[in-house]
N, C-alpha and C positions, 0 to 999 in steps of 0.2 A: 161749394156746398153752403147752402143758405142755413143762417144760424139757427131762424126764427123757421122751420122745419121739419118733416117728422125724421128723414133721414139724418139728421143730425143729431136729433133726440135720440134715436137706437143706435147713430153711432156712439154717442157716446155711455150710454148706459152699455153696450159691448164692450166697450175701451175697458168699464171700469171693471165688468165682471172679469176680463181676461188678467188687469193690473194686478190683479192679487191673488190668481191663479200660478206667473210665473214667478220666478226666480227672485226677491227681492236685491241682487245686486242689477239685474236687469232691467230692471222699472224705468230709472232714469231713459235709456234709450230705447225702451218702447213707448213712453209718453213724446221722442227725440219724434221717433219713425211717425206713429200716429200726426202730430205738428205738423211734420211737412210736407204726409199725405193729406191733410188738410188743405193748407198753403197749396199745394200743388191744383188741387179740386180746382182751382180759379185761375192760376197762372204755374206752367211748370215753371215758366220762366223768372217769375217770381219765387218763386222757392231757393232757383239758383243766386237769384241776385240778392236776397237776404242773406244765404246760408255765407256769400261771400263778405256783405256788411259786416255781419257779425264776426266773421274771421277775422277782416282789418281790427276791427275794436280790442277784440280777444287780444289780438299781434302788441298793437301798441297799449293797449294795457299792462299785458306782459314785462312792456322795455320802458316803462314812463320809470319805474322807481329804481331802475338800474342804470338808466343812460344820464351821461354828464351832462347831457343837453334835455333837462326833463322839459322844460317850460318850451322850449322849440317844439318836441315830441305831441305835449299836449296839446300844442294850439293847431297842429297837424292832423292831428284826431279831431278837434270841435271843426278846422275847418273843411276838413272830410266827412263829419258826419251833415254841418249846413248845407255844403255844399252840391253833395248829392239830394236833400229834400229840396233846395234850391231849382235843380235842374228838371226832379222829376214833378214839382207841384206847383211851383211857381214861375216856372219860366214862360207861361202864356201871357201872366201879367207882372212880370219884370224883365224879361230878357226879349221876346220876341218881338215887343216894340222898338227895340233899342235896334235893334236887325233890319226892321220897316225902315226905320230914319233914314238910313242908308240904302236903300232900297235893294235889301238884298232879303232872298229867296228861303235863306235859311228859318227852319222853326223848330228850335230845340225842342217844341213841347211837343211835337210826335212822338219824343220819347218813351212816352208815356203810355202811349199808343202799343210801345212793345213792352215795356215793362209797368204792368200795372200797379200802382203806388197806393194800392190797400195794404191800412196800416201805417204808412210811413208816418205819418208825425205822432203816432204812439211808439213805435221801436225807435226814432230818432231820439226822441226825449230818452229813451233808457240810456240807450249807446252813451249821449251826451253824459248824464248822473251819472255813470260808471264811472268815466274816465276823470269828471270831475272830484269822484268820491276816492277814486286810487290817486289822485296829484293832488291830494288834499289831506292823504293820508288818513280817511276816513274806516279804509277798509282794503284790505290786501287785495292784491288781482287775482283772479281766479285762476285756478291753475290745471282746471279741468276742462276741456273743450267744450265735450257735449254736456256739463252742467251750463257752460257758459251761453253754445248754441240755445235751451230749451229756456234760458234766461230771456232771451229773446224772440221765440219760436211758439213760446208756448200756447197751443190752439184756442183752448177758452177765452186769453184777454187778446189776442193776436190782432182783431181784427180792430177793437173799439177801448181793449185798456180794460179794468184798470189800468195805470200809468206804474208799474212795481219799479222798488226803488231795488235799486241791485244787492243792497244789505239787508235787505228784507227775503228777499225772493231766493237769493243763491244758501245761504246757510239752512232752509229747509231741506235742500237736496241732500245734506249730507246725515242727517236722520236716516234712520229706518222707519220705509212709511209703514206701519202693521196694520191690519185689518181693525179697523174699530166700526164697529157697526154704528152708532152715534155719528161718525163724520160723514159715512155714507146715508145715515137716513135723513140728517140735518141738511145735505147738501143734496140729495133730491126735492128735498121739501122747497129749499132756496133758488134752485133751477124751476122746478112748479112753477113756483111763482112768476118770477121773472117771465116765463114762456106768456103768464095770463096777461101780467100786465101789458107786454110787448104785443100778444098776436090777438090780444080781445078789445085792450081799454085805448093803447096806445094806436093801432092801426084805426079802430074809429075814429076817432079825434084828427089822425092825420088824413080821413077821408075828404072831411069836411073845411080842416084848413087849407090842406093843398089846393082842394077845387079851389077856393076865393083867392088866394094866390099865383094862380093860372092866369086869373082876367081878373083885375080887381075891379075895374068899371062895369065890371056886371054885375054887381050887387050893391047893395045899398050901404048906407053908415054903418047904419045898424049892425049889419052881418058883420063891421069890418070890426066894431066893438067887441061883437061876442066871440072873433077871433083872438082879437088883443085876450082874452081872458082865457080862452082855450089852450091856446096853444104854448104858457108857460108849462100845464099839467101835461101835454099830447110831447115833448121836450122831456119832459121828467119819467114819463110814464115807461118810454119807449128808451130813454137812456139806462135807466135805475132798473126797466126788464133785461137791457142787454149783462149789466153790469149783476145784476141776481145770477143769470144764467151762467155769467163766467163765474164768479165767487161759488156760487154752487156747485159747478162741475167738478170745480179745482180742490173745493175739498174734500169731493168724493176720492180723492187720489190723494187724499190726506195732507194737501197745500192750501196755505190760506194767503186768498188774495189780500193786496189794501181795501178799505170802505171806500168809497166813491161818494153816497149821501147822509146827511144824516137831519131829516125833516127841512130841510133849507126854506121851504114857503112858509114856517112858523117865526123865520126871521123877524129883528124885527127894523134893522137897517142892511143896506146894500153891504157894508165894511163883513156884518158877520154872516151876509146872504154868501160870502165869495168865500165863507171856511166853511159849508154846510154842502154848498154845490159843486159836482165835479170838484171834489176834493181831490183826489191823485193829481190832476189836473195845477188848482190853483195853488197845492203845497209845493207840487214844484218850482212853480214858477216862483212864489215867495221864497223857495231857499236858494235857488239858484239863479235868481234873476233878481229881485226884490231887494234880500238881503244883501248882496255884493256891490247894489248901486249906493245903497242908504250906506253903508260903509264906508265905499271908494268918494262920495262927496259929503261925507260926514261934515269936512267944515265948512257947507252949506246953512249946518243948523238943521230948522224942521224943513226944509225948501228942500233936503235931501230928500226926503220920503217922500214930497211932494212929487220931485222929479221923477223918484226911482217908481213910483204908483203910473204916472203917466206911459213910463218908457213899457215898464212892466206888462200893462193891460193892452196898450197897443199891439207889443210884440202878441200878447193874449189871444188880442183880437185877430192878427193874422196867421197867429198858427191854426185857427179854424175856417183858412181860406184864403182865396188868391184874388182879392174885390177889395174895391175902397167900402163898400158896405160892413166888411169883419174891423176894417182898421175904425171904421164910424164907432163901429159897437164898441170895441176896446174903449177907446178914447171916451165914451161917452159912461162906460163902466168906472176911468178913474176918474171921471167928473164929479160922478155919485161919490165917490169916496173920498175924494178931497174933499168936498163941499161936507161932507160930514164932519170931518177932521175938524176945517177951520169953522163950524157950528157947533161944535157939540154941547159948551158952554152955554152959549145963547140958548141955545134949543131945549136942555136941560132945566133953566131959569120958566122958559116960556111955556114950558107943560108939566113942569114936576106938581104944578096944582089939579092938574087932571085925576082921575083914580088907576089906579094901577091899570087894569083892566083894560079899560079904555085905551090908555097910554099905549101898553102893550099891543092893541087890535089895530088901532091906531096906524103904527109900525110896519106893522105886519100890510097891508094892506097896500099903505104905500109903496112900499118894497115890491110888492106882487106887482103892482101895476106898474112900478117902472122898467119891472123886470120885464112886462111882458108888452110892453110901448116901444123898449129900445130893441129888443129883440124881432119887430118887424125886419131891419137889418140883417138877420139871421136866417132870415125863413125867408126873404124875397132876394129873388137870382141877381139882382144888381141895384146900386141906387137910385135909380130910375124908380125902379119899380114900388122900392119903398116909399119913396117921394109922391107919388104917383098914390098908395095906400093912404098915406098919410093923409093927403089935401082931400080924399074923400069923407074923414071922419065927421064933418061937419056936417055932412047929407043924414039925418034921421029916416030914411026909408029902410022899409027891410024887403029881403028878397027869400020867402018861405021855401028854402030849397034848403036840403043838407044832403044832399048824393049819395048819403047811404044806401045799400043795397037792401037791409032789413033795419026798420026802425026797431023792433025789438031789442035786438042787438046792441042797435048804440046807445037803447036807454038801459038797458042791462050794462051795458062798459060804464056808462054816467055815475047807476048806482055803486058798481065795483069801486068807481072811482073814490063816490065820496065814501064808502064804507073803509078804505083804505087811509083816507084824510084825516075820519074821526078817529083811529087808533092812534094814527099820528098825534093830535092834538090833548087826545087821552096820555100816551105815554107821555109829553111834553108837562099837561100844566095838569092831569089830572092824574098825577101816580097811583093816589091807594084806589081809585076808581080802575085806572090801567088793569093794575095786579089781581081786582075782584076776576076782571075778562081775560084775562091770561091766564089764572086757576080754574075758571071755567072751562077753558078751551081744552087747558091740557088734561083735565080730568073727566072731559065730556069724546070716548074713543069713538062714539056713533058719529059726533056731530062732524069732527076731524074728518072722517075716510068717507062721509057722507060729501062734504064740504070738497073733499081732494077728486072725489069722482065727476061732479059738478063742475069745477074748471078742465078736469082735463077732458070732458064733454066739450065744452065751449071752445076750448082749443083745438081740440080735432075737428070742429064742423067749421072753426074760420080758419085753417090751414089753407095756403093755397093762394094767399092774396098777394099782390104786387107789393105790397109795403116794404121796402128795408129798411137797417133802422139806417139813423139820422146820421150818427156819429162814424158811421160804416165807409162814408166819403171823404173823409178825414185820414 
């Protein structure tokens, strides 16, 4: 079941009117059954083969804080939980060469072929925080099954995340969720959006970049430019819709997911571009990969953090794929952020005469364009391909094509877009201007239910299009 759909949308507006209809000791395991009739929608077999991950984890969670051999227990579990993302997402590009060499027939990555690996490096990351946060002592093991199952099952972020940290997400199940109309009208409002951004602003944008990504030597410089510039917003747009739609849903059901963004293009260097973006994301990996390195070579000095940045953002860059183009991107991610580290001084010295303003745009700006320079890598199927992008930008030709179906459309997604950017930049540096537009909003009910009819027009008439999102292959 496609997320970004009508069917999905009535299921779950069904979901939530029925949630608060039964039983509230039976919620949890109707929100249980709903998950896996989802999950199921795509793979039965994936439903079984989660529903069993999650049973291992649950198992030896259970026995980590009981058995005399806990540190054996636990590294049993991390390397049960690698080990299977290992098999089903990387083994076309780490094992089944190693099989060639020998000239043997085997290809572990048919696996995948039967069990489809939607999701897996969002639920592997919980499974991992779970167990690290119970052998760590951070947080008791859960002792409830299907709290535990829906910790990981849960349909809204199941496919793309958020990334829930297990102390976060299990001690809301043990509330009573009660009806509050505020959660349900704040998290329709939140799902709205997310649908607009993803199926009106964000499928444009990837009309136009995908096409010049297809064949890059059929367009000119030029186009490849206006890509570099596009396609960090067509990334955000289509991520931050998916991530609306699940934080929406979930609170309709009186759960609140973790943030995911929060304005990351007003950054005004890479260091704090990577606490703004895909937050679930890069907090985890700072606490659980980051901080454990900078620790464990402490007596490195600052060369620990050095280290621990590199190892960090590589691993980064490969958990969003199975190409040397993800480990590029990583790698080139902690480049940006050492090279800030061991500048900061300098750099401070060499613009603090500047005016704030400037300074700050300045920042900003730079940040955006590297972001959306290295992330060629990201958006092109191998490095080849990027390479290949790359060596064209020197070509100033343009190629007046954008493959949209309705120009209308895409300059209505453009305006969406930037009308979305300016509140951003309002909330950010213009607060008492923000709060004039947010008084108005909320005391103008015409303008609202005018405004909410209007997208969800535009939504219903681009339903239907090939787009998934981005993050959904992960």
């Amino acid at each position: 079941m496609d997320v970004a759909s009508l069917p999905f949308a009535l299921f779950a507006i069904a979901s939530v009117l029925v949630f608060y209809l039964i039983n509230s000791r039976s919620r949890i395991v109707y929100l249980l059954l709903l998950s896996g009739l989802f999950i199921a929608s795509f793979s039965y077999v994936l439903l079984i083969y989660v529903l069993l991950y999650a049973l291992i984890n649950y198992l030896i969670g259970l026995k980590i804080p009981l058995s005399r051999h806990k540190i054996v227990l636990f590294r049993i579990g991390i390397a049960f939980n690698l080990l299977q993302l290992i098999l089903l997402k990387y083994s076309s590009f780490a094992l089944d060469p190693i099989f060639s060499l020998f000239h043997s027939d085997i290809q572990i990555s048919r696996l995948s072929e039967f069990i489809i690996p939607l999701g897996i490096s969002f639920f592997t990351l919980q499974g991992i925080g779970y167990l690290v946060n119970v052998k760590m002592g951070w947080e008791k093991p859960e002792k409830r099954l299907h709290h535990f199952f829906l910790y990981i099952l849960f349909f809204p972020k199941f496919l793309s995340g958020p990334i829930e940290r297990s102390n976060h997400f299990l001690p809301q199940l043990g509330s009573k969720s009660e009806f509050q109309r505020s959660n349900v009208v704040e998290g329709l409002r939140i799902a709205l959006v997310g649908f607009f951004k993803k199926i009106v602003i964000a499928n444009q944008l990837g009309i136009v970049v995908n096409n010049v990504y297809a064949d890059p030597e059929a367009f000119g410089g030029l186009n490849l430019w206006i890509v570099i510039i596009l396609q960090p917003l067509y990334l955000y747009f289509d991520f931050s819709g998916y991530t609306d739609i699940a934080i929406g849903i979930a609170k309709t059901f009186g759960i609140n997911l973790l943030p995911n963004f929060n304005k990351p293009f007003l950054s005004e260097n890479i260091t704090t571009f990577w606490r703004r973006m895909h937050m679930s994301l890069s907090f985890w990996f700072n606490d659980y990969v980051f901080k454990q390195l900078s620790f464990k070579y402490r007596r490195w000095g600052i060369y620990s953090a050095t280290f621990a940045v590199f190892i960090t953002f590589t691993l980064f860059g490969i958990w969003h794929g199975a190409g040397w183009n993800y480990m590029i991107l990583g790698f080139l991610q902690a480049l940006a952020i050492n090279y800030e580290f061991f500048t900061k001084r300098t750099r401070f010295i060499l613009f603090s005469h500047l005016p704030s303003a400037t300074r700050v745009w300045a920042g900003r700006i730079c940040t955006y364009l590297f972001f959306g320079i290295s992330h060629v890598f990201f958006f092109a199927p191998d490095t080849e391909t990027a390479f290949q992008f790359y060596s064209k930008l020197t070509d100033m030709s343009l190629r007046l094509y954008l493959g949209v179906s309705s120009r209308f459309v895409f300059f209505f997604a453009l305006g969406s877009l930037l009308v979305f950017m300016v509140l951003e930049i309002l909330n950010l540096d213009m607060k008492s201007k923000f709060v004039r537009v947010e008084s108005f909003w909320n005391n103008n009910r015409f303008l609202r239910l005018s405004t909410y009819y209007v997208l969800i027009l535009f939504i219903l008439s681009q339903l239907g299009g090939a787009e998934t999102f981005i993050y959904q292959m992960f």
